[in-house]
C-alpha positions in Angstrom: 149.4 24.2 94.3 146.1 24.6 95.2 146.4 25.3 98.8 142.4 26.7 100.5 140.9 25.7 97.3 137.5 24.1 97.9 136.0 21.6 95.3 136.4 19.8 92.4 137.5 21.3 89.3 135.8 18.2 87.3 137.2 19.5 83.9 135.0 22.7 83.5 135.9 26.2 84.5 134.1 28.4 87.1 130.9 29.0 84.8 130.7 25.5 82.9 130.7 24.1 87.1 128.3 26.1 88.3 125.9 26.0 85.4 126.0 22.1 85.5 125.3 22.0 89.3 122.4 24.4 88.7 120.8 21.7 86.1 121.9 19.1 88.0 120.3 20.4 90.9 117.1 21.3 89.1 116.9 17.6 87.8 117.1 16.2 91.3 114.2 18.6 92.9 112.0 18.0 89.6 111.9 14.4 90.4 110.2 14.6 93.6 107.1 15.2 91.9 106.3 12.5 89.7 103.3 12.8 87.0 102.2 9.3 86.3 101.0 10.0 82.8 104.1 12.0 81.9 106.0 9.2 79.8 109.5 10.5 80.5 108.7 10.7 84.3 111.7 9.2 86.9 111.9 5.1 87.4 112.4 6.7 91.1 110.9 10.1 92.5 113.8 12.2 94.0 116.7 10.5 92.6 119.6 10.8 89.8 122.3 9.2 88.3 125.9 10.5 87.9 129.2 10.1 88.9 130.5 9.9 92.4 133.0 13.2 92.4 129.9 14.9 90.6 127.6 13.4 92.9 129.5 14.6 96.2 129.9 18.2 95.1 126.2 18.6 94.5 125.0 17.1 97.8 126.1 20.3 99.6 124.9 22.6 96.6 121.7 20.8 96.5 121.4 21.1 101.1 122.0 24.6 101.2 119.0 24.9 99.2 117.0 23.0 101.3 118.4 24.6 103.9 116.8 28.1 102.6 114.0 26.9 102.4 112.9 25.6 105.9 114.0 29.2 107.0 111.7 30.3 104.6 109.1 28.4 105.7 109.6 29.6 109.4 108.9 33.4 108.3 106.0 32.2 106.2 104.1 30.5 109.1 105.0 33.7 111.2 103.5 36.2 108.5 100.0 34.0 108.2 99.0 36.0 111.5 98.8 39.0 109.6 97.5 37.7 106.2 94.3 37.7 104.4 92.6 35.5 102.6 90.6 38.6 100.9 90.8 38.7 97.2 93.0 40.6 95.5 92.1 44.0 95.0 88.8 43.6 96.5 87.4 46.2 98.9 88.4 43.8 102.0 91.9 43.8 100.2 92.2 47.5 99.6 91.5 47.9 103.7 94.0 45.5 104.9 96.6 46.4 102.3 96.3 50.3 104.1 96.0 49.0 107.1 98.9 48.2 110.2 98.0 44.4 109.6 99.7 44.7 106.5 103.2 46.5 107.5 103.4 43.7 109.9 103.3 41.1 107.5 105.3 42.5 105.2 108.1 42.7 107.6 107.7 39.0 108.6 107.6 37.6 105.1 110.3 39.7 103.8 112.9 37.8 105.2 111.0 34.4 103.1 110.8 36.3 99.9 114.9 37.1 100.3 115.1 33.6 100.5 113.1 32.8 98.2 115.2 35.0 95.2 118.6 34.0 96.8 117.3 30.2 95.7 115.9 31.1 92.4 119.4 32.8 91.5 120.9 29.5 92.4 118.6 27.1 90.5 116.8 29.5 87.4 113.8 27.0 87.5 110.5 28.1 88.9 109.4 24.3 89.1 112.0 23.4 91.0 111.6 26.5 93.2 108.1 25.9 93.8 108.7 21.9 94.6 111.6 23.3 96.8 110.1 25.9 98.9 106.5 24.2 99.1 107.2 20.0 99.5 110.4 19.9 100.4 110.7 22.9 102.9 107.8 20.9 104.5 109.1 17.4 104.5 112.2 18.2 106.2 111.0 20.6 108.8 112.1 18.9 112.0 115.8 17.5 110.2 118.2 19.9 110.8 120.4 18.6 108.4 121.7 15.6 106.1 118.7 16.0 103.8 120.6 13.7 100.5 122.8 10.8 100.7 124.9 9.4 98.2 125.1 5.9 97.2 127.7 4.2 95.3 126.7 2.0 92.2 128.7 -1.8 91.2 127.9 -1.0 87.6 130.4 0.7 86.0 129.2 3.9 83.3 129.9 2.7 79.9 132.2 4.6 77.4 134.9 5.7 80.1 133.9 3.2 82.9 133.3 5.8 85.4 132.4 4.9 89.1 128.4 5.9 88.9 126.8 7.0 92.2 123.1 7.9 93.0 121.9 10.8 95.2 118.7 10.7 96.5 117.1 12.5 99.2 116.2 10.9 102.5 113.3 9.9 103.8 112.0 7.1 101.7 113.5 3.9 101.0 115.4 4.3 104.7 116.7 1.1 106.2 115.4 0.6 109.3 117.5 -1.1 112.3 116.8 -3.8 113.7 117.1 -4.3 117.4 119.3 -6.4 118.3 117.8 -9.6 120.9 119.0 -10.3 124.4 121.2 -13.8 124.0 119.3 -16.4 125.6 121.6 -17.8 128.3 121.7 -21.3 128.8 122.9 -23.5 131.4 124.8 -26.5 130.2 125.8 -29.4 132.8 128.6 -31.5 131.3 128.1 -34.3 128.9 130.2 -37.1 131.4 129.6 -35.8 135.0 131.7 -39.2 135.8 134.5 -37.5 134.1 134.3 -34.2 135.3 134.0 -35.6 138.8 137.3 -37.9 140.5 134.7 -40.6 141.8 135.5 -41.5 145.6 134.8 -45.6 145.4 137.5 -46.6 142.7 137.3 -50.5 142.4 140.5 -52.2 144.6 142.5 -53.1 141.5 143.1 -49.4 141.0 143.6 -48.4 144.7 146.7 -50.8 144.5 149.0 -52.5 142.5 149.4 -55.8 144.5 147.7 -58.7 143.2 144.6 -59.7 145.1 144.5 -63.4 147.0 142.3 -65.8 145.7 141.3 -69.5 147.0 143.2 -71.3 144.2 146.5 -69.3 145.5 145.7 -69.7 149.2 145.8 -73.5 148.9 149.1 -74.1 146.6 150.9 -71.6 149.7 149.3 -73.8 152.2 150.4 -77.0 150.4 153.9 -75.7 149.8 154.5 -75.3 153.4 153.8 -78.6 154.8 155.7 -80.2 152.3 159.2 -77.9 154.1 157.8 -78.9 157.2 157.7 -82.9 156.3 161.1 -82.7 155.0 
């Protein structure tokens, strides 16, 4: 049983895994920069096709990369206080490289250049490594995290009918949400207020059930009683 085992095994032994996430990998990165003249450039900059357990176990291979490379960037920044923009091996460049200006940067960009080869021993592409540590690092400098999603495709791979998923990083193509509108509320008054209402002047053959008097009755009673009283 394979009991604090992290990952997929996905078929391959140790090195067949980790060589195929480091193309993989390479792949995705390469696509963010897009040459329009190239004609076997990417339908869509930063994004790749695969299958979804492949697809979820290089999302966090592909982050931690990222990840380097905004702390990179962060040393970088700090060192350009102590740089120069003197030529190399110039006269200027020969003074500041003997001079304390140059310990001090080379103490703040040494942590960026440990970074820097911990990355390229992960992905052997110096492409990819450039694109990594010089768009990317930049593009997600203020997101401290969740730099890829993957998204699950209806069409099925053919041969094996797979489940395909892309992964692309974030940024681009984002749906944006929508605020939701305060519901207008409207007052309705009922359709029949007669109904809704017990009206208080109900006609007189409602009130009661007796049968109301009329002249034509009034004069047969009146007849019928002087007739008893003749008799």
């Amino acid at each position: 049983m394979r009991h604090r085992v992290k990952g997929r095994k996905l078929g391959r032994n140790a090195s067949h895994r980790h060589a195929m996430y480091r193309n993989m990998a390479s792949s995705l990165i390469r696509t963010v920069r897009v040459d329009d003249k190239d004609p076997d450039r990417p339908k869509v900059a930063g994004r790749i096709v695969t299958t979804v357990p492949k697809a979820k176990e290089l999302r966090p291979y592909v982050e931690r990369l990222v990840t380097m490379a905004r702390k990179a960037a962060v040393h970088q920044e700090a060192a350009e206080e102590f740089a120069t923009s003197a030529e190399r091996n110039s006269t200027e460049w020969k003074q500041w490289r003997t001079s304390d200006r140059w310990q001090k940067w080379n103490q703040a960009i040494a942590p960026a250049v440990a970074l820097r080869r911990r990355a390229f021993a992960l992905l052997r592409d110096k492409e990819a490594l450039d694109i990594l540590f010089d768009e990317l690092a930049e593009r997600f400098q203020d997101r401290p995290g969740g730099y890829t999603r993957v998204v699950r495709l209806a069409q099925r791979r053919l041969g094996d009918a797979g489940e395909q998923a892309l992964i692309e990083f974030v940024g681009e193509r984002d749906r944006v949400r929508r605020k939701r509108e305060a519901p207008v509320v409207v007052d309705k008054a009922p359709a029949n207020e007669a109904e809704s209402k017990p009206s208080s002047e109900a006609p007189a053959d409602e009130e009661s059930d007796t049968p109301v008097a009329t002249a034509e009755t009034d004069e047969s009673i009146g007849d019928g009683a002087e007739s008893v009283k003749d008799n």
